[in-house]
N, C-alpha and C positions, 0 to 999 in steps of 0.2 A: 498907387501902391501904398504907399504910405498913411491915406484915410483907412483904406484895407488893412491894412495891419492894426491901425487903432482900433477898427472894429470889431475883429475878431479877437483882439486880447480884452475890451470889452466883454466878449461875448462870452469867452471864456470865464473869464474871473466870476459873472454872476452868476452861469452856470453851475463852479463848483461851489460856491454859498447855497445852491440851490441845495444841491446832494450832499452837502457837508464833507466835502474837501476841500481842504488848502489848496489856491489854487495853484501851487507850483507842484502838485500832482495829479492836475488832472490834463488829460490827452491832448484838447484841443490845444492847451498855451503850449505844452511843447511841442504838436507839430507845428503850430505859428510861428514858433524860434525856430524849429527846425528847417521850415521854409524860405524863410526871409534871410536864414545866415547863408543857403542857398545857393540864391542868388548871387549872395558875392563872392561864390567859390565855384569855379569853373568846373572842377572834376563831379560832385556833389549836381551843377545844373546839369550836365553830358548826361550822367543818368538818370535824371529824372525825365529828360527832353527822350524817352522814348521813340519818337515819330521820325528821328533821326538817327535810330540806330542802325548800323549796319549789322542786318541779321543773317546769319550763318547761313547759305545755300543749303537744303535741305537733299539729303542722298537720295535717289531714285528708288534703288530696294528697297525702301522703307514705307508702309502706308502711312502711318505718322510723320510727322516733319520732323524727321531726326539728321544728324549729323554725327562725326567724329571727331574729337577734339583728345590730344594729347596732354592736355594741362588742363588739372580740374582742381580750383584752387579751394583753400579751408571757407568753411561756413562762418563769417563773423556778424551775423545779425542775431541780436541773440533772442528774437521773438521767433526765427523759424530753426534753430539751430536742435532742437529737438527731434524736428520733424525728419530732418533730412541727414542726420547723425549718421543712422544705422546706414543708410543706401552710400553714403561717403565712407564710412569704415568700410565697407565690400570694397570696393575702387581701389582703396587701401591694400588689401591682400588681395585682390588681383593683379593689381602691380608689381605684388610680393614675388608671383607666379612668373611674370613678365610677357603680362600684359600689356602694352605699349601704347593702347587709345582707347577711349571711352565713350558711349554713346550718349548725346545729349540731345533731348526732344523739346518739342512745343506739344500742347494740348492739339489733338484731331479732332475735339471737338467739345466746345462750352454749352454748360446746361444752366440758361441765367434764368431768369423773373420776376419775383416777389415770392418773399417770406410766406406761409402758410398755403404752399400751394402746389405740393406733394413733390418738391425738388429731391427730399432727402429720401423720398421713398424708392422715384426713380432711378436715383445714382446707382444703392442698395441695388437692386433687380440686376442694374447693367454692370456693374462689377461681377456681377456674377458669371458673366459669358466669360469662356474661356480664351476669346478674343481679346478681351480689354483686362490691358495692363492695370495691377494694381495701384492705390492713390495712398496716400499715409492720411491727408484728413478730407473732408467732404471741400470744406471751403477756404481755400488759401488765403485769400482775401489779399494776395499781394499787391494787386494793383490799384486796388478803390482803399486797402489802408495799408499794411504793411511798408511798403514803401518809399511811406510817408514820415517813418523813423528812422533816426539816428542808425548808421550802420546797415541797412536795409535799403537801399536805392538800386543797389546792382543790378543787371538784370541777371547777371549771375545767382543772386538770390532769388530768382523766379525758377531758373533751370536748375537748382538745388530740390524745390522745391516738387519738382518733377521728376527728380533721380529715380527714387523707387522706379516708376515706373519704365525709367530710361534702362536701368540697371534687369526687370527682368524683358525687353524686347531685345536686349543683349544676348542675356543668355539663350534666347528662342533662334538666334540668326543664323544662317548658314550661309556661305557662299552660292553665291548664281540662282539665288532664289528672292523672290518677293516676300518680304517679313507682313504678313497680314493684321499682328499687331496693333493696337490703338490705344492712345492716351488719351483721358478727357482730365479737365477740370470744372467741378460744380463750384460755381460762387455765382446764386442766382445774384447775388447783391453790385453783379457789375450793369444790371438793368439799371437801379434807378440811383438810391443815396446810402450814406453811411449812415448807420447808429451809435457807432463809435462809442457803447455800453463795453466790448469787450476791450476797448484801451484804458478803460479806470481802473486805479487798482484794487487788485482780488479777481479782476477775469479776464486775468494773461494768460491764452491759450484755451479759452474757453470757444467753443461753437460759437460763431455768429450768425445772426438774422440774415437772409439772403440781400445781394445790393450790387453785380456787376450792371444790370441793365443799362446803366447812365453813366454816372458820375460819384463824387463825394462832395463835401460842402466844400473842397479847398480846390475845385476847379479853377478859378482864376486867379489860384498863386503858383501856376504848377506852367511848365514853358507849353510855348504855342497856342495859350488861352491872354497872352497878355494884350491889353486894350480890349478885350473882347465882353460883350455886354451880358450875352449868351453863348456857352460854350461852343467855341471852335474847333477843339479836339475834345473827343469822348472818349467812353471804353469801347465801344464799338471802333473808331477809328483806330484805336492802338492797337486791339487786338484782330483786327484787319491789315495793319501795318506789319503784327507780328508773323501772321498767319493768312494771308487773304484767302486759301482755301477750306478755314477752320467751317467744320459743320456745326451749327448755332438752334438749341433744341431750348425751346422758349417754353416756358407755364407758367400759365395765369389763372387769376381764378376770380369769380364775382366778384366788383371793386367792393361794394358794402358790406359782404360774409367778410371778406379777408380783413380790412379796413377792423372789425368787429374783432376777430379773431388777431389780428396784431397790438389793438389796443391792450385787451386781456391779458397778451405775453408779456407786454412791454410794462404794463401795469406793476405785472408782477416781480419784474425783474426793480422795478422803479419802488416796491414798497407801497402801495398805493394803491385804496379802495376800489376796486370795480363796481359802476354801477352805471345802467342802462340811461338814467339822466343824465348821469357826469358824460358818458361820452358823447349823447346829445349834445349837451353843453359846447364840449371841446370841438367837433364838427362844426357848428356854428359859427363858433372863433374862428377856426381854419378858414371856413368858406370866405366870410368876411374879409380875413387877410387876405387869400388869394382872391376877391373881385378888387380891392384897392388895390394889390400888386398888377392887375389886368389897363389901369386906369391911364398908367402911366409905360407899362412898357408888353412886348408879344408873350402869346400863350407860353411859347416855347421856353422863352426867358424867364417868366413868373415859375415854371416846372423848373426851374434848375435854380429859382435863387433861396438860397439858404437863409436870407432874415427874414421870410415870413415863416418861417415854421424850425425851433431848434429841436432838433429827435434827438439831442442831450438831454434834456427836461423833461419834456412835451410826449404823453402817450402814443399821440396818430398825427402823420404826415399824410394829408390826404392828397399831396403831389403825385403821391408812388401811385394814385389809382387813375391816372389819365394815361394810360395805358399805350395810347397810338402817336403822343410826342413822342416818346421814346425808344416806340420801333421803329419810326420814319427814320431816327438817325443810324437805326443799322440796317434797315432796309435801303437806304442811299448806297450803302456800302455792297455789304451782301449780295448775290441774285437770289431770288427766291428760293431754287432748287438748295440753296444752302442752308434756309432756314427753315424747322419745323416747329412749329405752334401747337398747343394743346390747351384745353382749360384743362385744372382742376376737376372740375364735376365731370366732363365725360371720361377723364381717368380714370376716376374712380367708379364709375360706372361699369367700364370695362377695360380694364389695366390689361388683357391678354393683348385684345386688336390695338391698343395702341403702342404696346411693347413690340409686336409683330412690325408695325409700322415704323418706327422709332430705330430696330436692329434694320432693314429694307433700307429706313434714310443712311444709315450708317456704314451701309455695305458690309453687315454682319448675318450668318443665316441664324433664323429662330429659334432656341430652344425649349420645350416643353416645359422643363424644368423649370426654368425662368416666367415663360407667359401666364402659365394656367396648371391646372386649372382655376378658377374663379378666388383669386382673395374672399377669405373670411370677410373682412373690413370693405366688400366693393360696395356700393349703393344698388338696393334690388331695386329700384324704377328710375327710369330716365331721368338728368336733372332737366330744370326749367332752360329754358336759354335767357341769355341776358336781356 
């Protein structure tokens, strides 16, 4: 533990001379502190140690994995305290009225992946059914980073997080009836890594890049990954732990278009010239790192370790593009029938049949309005297959 912490305050501090911050404000050294002081604080580990939580028995009436709870306390994280304001003030004056319990859900179902690979377009579409509960932002990010700050550990600040949509399958509910209602959260970014661009300062609250698929680079300072070489617990595991019914709507898209098309965003975001040889260049470096990282330790392990490649600095992480580490570890979990796969390109090909598909996995009926007809934006010929 303790090489580990030299490392990553290392890692940190050249990073922010990279970007031209001090490094006592840039993200990673404070989640490093954040992490490490942790540890020596029991209340602080309990909630990080998710896989251990005792999670609220879920009410039958409810399609969602919701519950009732009487005590729904103040928001003190103050990177989601925006978000989840308004749906806590209603609670507020419901109680005013005497209202006496409040519904609190989990997501019924996560839409993860990779960055540039039509996640925000799909969310869009399926919000629109009048099935699914509204979200306040596309990606919460609580669990691959939020979390991971000061004041933010709870998992009461995840179900804050979710109010909005807890607060209207509330107002939808009747007595002696099944609430057909559904909550999702989109944060493709719990597939693979963090980019941890939106924790520097200036893009507090800003959209992030997608990254549930996996992990974050602080997997082995986080409980039940300790001694572990390669992660023990993922995000699939916790939110299998959270949810094991959760329905899991996966998009991918070409590793080298995306790969291509992430360099560009992240270029851009980074200040920094685009150009078809520099990202030559940079792939090169990558590959190199990762066959040395293959030398010494498993496929699996090199896709999760964070010193060959810092996506602090470094335009393209070409881990995110090995695609089938990553779902092995939530296909271990999952049974098939719970997850649905899509690429990118035959989305966009035909966004109705797969919308069709996508509302069928979700136990929601079609609507017109939503499928089709034909997006402006689809691709009129088939794309290639990989």
């Amino acid at each position: 533990m303790l090489e580990l912490f030299k490392h990553m305050q290392n890692r940190s501090r050249n990073s922010s001379e990279l970007l031209g911050y001090p490094p006592e404000e840039v993200a990673f050294q404070r989640t490093v502190w954040y992490l490490a002081h942790a540890r020596q604080n029991m209340t602080l580990w309990r909630d990080l140690d998710l896989m251990n939580l005792d999670v609220p028995q879920p009410v039958l009436e409810f399609n969602s994995p919701c519950w009732w709870e009487e005590n729904v306390r103040k928001n003190h994280c103050p990177w989601t305290r925006n978000l989840s304001s308004a749906p806590l003030v209603e609670i507020v004056k419901w109680r005013g009225r005497g209202e006496k319990r409040m519904l609190r859900c989990l997501p019924y179902f996560y839409i993860i992946g990779q960055g540039k690979s039509g996640t925000t377009d799909l969310l869009n579409r399926l919000t629109k059914h009048p099935k699914v509960a509204p979200h306040p932002v596309k990606e919460s990010q609580w669990l691959c980073r939020t979390r991971l700050r000061e004041s933010c550990s709870s998992f009461e600040i995840y179900l804050n997080l979710q109010q909005m949509g807890a607060n209207f399958i509330q107002t939808k509910h009747s007595q002696d009836s099944i609430n057909e209602y559904i909550t999702g959260d989109a944060a493709p970014d719990y597939f693979s890594y963090n980019d941890f661009w939106d924790m520097l300062p200036g893009n507090e609250g800003c959209d992030a890049a997608p990254d549930y698929f996996s992990y974050n680079d602080f997997w082995d300072m986080l409980p039940g990954n300790e001694g572990c070489t390669e992660p023990c617990v993922t995000n699939a595991d916790i939110i299998h732990h959270l949810n094991p019914r959760a329905k899991i709507i996966l998009s991918l898209r070409n590793p080298t278009d995306r790969l291509f098309s992430f360099y560009v965003s992240k270029s851009a975001e980074l200040g920094r010239v685009v150009s078809q040889q520099l990202f030559h260049d940079l792939v090169i470096i990558e590959i190199d790192s990762f066959n040395d990282c293959l030398q010494w330790q498993s496929l699996r392990g090199c896709c999760y370790n964070y010193t060959i490649a810092d996506s602090l600095t470094e335009e393209i992480d070409l881990r995110r593009g090995i695609y089938h580490v990553f779902l092995l570890d939530w296909m271990k979990l999952f049974p098939r029938k719970q997850i649905y796969v899509q690429t990118f390109e035959d989305y966009m090909f035909d966004k109705t049949k797969h919308l069709v598909d996508i509302f069928k996995f979700l136990g929601l009926n079609s609507l017109l309005s939503i499928t089709g007809p034909k997006a402006a934006n689809q691709m009129q010929t088939p794309p290639d297959s990989w």
